[in-house]
C-alpha positions in Angstrom: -25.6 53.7 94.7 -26.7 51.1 97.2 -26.0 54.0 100.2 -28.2 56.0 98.7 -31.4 54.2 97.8 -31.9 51.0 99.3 -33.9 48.7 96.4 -34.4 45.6 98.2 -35.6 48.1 101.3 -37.9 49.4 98.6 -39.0 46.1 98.0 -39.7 44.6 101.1 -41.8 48.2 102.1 -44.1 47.2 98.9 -44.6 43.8 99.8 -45.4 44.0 103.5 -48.0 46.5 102.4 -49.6 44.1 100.1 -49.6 41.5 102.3 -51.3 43.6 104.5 -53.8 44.9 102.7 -54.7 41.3 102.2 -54.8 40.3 105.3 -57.6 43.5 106.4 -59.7 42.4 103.8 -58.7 44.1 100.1 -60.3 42.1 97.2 -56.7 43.7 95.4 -54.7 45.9 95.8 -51.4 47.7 94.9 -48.5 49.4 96.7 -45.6 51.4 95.0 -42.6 52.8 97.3 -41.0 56.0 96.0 -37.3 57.1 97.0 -35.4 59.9 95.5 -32.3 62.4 96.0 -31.8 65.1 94.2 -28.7 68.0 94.8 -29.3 71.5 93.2 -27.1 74.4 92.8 -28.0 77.9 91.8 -25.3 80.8 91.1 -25.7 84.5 89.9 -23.1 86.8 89.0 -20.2 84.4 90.0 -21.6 83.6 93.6 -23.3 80.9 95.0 -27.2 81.7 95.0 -28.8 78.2 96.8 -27.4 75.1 97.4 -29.9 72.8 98.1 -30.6 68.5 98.2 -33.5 66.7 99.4 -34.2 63.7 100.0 -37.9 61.9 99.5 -39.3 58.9 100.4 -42.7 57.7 100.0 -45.3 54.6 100.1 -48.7 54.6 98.6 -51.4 51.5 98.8 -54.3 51.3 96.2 -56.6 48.6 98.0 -60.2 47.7 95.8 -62.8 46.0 97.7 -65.5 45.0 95.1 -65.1 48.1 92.5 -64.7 50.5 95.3 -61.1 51.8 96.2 -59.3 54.0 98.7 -55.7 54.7 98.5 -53.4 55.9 101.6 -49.9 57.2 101.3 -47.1 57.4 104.2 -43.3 58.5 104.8 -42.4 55.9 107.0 -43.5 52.1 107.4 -43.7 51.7 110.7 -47.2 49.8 111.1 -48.2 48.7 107.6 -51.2 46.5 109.7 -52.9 49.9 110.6 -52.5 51.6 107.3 -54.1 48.9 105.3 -56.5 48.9 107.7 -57.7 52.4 107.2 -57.2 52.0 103.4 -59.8 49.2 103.7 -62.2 51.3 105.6 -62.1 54.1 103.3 -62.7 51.4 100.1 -65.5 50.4 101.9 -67.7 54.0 101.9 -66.3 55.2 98.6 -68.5 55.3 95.9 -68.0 52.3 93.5 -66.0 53.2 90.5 -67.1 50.3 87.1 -63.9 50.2 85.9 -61.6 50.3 88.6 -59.2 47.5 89.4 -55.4 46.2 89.0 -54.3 45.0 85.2 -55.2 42.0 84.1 -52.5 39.3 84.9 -51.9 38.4 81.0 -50.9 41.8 80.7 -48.2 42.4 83.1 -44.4 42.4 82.5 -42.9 38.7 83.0 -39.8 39.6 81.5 -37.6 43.2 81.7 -35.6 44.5 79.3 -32.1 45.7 80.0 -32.9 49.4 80.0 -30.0 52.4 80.0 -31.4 54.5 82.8 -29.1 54.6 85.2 -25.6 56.3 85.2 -23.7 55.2 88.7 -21.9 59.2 88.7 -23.0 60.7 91.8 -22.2 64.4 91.6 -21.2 66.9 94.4 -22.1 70.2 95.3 -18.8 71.3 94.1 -18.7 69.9 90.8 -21.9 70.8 90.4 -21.2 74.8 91.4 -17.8 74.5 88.7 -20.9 73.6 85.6 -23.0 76.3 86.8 -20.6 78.8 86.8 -19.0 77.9 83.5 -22.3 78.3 82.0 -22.7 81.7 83.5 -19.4 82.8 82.7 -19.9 81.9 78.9 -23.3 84.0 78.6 -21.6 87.3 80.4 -19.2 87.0 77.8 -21.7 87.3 74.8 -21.5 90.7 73.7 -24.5 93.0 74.3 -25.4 91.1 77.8 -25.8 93.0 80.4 -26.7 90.5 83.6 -26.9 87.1 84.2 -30.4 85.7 85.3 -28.8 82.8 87.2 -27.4 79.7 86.5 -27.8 75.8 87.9 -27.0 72.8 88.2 -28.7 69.7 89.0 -28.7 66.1 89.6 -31.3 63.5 91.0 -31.4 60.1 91.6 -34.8 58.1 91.7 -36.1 54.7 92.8 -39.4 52.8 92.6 -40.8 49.8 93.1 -44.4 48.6 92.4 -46.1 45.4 94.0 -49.3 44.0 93.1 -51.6 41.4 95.2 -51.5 39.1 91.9 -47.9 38.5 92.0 -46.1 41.6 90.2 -42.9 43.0 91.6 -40.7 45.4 89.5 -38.4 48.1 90.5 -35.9 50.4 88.9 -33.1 52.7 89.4 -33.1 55.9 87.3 -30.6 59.3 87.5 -31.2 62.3 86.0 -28.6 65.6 85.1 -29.2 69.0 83.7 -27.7 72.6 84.0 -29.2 76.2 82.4 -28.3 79.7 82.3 -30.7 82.5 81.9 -29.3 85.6 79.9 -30.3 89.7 80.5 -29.5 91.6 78.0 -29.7 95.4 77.1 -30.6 98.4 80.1 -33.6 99.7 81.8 -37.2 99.1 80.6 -35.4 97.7 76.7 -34.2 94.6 78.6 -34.6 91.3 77.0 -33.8 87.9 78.6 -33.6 84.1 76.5 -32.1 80.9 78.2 -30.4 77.8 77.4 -30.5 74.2 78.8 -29.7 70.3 78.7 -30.9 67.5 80.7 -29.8 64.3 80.3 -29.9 60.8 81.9 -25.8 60.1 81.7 -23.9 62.5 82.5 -21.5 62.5 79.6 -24.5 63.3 76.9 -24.8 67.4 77.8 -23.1 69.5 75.5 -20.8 71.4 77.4 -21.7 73.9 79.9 -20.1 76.6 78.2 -22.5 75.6 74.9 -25.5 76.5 77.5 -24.1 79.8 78.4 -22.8 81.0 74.7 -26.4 80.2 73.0 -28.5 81.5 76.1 -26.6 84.8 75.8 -27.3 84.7 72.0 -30.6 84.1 72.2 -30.9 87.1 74.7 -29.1 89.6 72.6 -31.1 89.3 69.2 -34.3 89.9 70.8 -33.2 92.8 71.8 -35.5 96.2 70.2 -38.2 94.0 69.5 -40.8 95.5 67.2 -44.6 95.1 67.3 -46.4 93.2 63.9 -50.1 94.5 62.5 -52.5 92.1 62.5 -52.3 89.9 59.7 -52.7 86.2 58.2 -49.2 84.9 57.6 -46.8 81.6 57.8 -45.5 80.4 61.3 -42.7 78.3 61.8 -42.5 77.2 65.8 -38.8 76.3 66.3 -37.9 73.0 67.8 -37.9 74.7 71.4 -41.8 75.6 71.0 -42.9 73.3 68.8 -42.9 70.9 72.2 -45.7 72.2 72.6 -47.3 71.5 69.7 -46.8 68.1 70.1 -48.4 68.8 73.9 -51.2 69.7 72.5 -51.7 66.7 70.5 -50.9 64.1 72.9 -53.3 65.6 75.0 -55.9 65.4 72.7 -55.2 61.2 72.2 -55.4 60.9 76.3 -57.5 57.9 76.8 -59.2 59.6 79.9 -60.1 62.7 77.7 -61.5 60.5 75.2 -63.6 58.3 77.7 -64.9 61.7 79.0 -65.8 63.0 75.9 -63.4 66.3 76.4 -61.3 65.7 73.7 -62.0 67.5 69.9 -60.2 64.4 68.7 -62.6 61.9 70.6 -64.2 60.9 67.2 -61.4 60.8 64.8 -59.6 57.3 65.6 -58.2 55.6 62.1 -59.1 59.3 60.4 -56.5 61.6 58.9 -55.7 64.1 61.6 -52.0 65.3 60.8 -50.5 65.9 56.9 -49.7 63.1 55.2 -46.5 61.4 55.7 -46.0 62.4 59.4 -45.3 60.0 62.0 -45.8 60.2 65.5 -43.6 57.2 67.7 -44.0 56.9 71.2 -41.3 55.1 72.6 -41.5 53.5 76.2 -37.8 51.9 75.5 -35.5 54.7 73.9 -32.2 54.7 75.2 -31.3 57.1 77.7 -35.1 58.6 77.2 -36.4 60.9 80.0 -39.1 58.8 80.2 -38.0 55.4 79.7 -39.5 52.5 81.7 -39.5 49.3 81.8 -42.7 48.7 82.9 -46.1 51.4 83.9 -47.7 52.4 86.4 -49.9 49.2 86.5 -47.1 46.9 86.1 -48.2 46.0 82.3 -45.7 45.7 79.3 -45.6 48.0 76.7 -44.5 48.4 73.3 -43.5 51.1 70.8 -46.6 52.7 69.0 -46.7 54.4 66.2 -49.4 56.2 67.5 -49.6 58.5 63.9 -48.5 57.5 61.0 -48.7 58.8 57.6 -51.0 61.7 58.9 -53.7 58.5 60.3 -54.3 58.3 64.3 -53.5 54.9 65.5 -53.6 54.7 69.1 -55.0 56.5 72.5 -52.9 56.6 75.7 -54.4 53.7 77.7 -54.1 52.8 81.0 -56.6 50.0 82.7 -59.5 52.3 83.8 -59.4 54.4 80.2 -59.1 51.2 78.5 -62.1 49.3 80.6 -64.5 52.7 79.9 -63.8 52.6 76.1 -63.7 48.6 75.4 -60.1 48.4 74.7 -56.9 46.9 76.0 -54.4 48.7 77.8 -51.3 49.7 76.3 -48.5 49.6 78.7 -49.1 54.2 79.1 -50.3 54.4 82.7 -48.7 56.6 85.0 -49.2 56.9 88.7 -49.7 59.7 90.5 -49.8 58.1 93.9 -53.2 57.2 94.7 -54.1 56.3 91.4 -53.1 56.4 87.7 -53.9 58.4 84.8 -53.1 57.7 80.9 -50.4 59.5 79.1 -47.2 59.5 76.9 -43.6 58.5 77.3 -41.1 59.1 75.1 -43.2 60.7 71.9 -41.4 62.1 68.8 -43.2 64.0 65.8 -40.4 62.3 63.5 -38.5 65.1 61.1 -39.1 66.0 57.4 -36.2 66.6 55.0 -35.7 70.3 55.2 -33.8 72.4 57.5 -35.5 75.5 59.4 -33.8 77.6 56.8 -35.2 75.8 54.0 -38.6 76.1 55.5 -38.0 79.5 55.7 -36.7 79.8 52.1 -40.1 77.9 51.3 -42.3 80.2 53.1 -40.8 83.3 52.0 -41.8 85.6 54.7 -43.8 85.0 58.1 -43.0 84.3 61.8 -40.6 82.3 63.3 -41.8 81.5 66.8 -39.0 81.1 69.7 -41.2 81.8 72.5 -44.9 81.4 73.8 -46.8 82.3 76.3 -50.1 81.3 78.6 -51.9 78.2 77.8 -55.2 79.5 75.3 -56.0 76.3 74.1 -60.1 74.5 74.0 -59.1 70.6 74.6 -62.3 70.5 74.0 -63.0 72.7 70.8 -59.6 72.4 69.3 -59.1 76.6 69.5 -55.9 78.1 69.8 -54.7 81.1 70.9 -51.5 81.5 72.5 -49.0 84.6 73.4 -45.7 84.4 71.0 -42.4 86.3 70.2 -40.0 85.5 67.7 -38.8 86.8 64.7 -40.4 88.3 61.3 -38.2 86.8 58.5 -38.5 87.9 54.7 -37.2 86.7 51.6 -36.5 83.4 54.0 -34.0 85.8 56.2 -34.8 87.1 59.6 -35.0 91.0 59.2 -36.0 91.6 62.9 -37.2 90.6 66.2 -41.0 91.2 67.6 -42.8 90.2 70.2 -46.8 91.0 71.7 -47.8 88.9 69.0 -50.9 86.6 69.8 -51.6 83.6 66.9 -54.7 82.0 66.7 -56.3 78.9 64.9 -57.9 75.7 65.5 -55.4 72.9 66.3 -57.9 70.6 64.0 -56.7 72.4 60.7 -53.5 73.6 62.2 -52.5 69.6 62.8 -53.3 68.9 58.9 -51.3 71.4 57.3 -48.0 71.0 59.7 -44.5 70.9 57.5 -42.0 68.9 59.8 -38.3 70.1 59.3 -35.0 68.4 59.9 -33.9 69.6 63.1 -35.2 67.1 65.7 -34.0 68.2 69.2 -34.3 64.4 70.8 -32.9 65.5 73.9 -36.5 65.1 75.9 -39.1 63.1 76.5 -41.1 65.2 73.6 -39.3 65.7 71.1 -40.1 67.6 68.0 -38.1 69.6 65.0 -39.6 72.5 63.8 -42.8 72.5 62.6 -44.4 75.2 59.5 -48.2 76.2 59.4 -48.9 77.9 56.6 -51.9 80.8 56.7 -52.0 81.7 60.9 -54.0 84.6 62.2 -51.8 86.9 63.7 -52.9 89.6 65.9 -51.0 92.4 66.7 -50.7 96.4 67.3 
């Protein structure tokens, strides 16, 4: 991989910034270099759609001068003097922020653990056309699909490295592959479309692109005739696929920003009860082959796995240094840059599994909704409401008996958190990772 993304390069950008940034006057600063390529291929109805690769690279310097900062970003290095220098002048007539500044050197990273993120497999446009097109060809062949909304391929390959005026330097190589396959089935105004998809860090952990294709075009063919549901109070069960976003919703919440800003409706609730009993929620800065393993932040500051639930009680917040400073806490190794600056959030987080399948919780709830797809974003981060766009199925007697959709379900995510049933089926493919999740006693509203 050394053609492709140069680490000691990487390196030696980072540094020459910092040393810079010293040298016009920065109290501290930071610089992290960015470099990435990435190859894409898109195909529909046997053809080649888009190929397309791109190539980034990118260098951002955080400078503090007393607690004021300014950050500057650039493509290319070529006078590191001048850029520091206008970061420095910009620190100097922004308006001072209390809790801004780099990690404290006790916390940083001395140490870093032998992580699996990096497979050395560089895939071509070729190969990566062949995947895409087996995973089309397997959803045309489902019986009842009509079209094929596309199919791709991808692979990226990312590197970073971060160095900090008080003597950090870390860098890391990651890669990154995934295909999908988008399904049409039906005619005219009664079509219905699903789609499947894997992304993985190796490239040997995908199920096979023919797996993609097979379950997208399954998924598109039983929603097909959908039917519309009254309004009604009934059980949901969100599948693995949406109940993702369940678990969004709840790591949001536990943001340490959104706590310090008081925007949260779980800002008061730390050590209380806010999930059933018995489920726990791990976040996971280590997991092997993780989509968003690390091994260090976006401060440079270790980590460790938190239980950041457990038996229904909330543990932790997301902390990075400026959260942590504005609520009296230590950081927790959970900040992630966003180039001039860094914001608090989650890497690898699981809502671990219960004991029962998705058909058992089915059998359980005896009739209700089984949720496969949601739309729009209708929740109060601040409130805790809910209301969000679905489609799924209506199953009775623990079977499905048909399809529906135009369905909208509505609660508060407070009392919809404590009466969550976990099943079984844990899809840990992603960086969230959930199984299916039951909540008993929803509002539906419908026709």
């Amino acid at each position: 991989m050394s053609e492709l993304i140069d680490q000691s390069e990487l390196q030696s950008r980072a540094v020459r910034l910092v040393e810079a940034a010293k040298a016009a006057g920065a109290d501290a600063c930071d610089a992290i270099a960015v470099t990435g390529v990435s190859l894409g291929v898109d195909v529909r109805e046997g053809k080649v759609e888009e190929t397309e690769r791109a190539e980034g690279d990118d260098v951002t310097l955080r400078v503090f001068v007393g607690r004021r900062t300014a950050a500057v970003s650039a493509n290319q290095l070529d006078d590191p003097a001048g850029l520091a220098e206008r970061a420095v002048a910009m620190a100097k007539v922004a308006p001072e922020d209390p809790y801004a500044g780099l990690a404290d050197q006790d916390l940083l990273v001395k140490e870093f653990p032998e992580l699996e993120l990096l497979d050395t497999r560089e895939l071509t446009a070729s190969e990566l056309t062949d995947i895409a097109l087996e995973a089309e060809a397997a959803g045309l062949a489902v019986g009842g699909v009509s079209k094929s909304g596309g199919a791709g391929a991808s692979w990226r390959l990312a590197g970073v490295v971060l160095a900090t005026s008080h003597g950090f330097q870390g860098s890391y190589l990651s890669s990154r592959f995934g295909m999908s396959m988008t399904a049409v089935a039906g005619e005219g105004t009664a079509m219905e479309r699903d789609y499947d998809f894997d992304s993985r860090t190796f490239f040997e952990d995908p199920e096979a692109p023919s797996e993609i294709g097979r379950r997208a075009g399954e998924r598109a063919v039983r929603r097909l005739n959908p039917q519309k549901l009254t309004t009604r109070t009934a059980n949901v069960i969100y599948e693995s696929r949406a109940a993702r976003s369940i678990l969004g919703h709840l790591t949001g919440a536990i943001n340490g920003a959104s706590v310090a800003r008081k925007t949260s409706f779980l800002k008061d609730k730390m050590g209380e009860a806010i999930l059933a009993p018995g489920i726990k929620v791990v976040d996971d800065p280590f997991k092997s082959r993780g989509a968003a393993t690390r091994p260090f932040d976006g401060e440079g500051t270790r980590a460790e796995v938190l239980n950041m639930v457990d038996d229904g009680v909330l543990q932790h917040w997301f902390l990075d240094g400026a959260a942590a400073r504005e609520l009296g806490l230590k950081p927790n190794g959970r900040a992630h840059r966003s180039g001039s600056g860094t914001s608090p959030g989650a890497t690898n987080i699981t809502l671990m599994p219960g004991t029962r399948s998705l058909e058992e919780l089915m059998a359980d709830a005896g009739e209700g909704l089984l949720v496969t797809d949601l739309i729009g974003h209708g929740v109060n981060g601040l409130t805790g409401d809910y209301s969000r766009g679905a489609a799924g199925f209506w199953f009775e007697n623990g079977q499905i008996v048909e399809p529906v959709s135009e369905i909208t379900i509505a609660g508060n995510l407070n009392d919809m958190f404590k009466r969550l049933i976990p099943g079984s089926d844990l899809d840990n493919r992603y960086s969230a990772a959930a199984p299916s999740l039951m909540v008993e006693g929803m509002a539906l509203a419908g026709s």
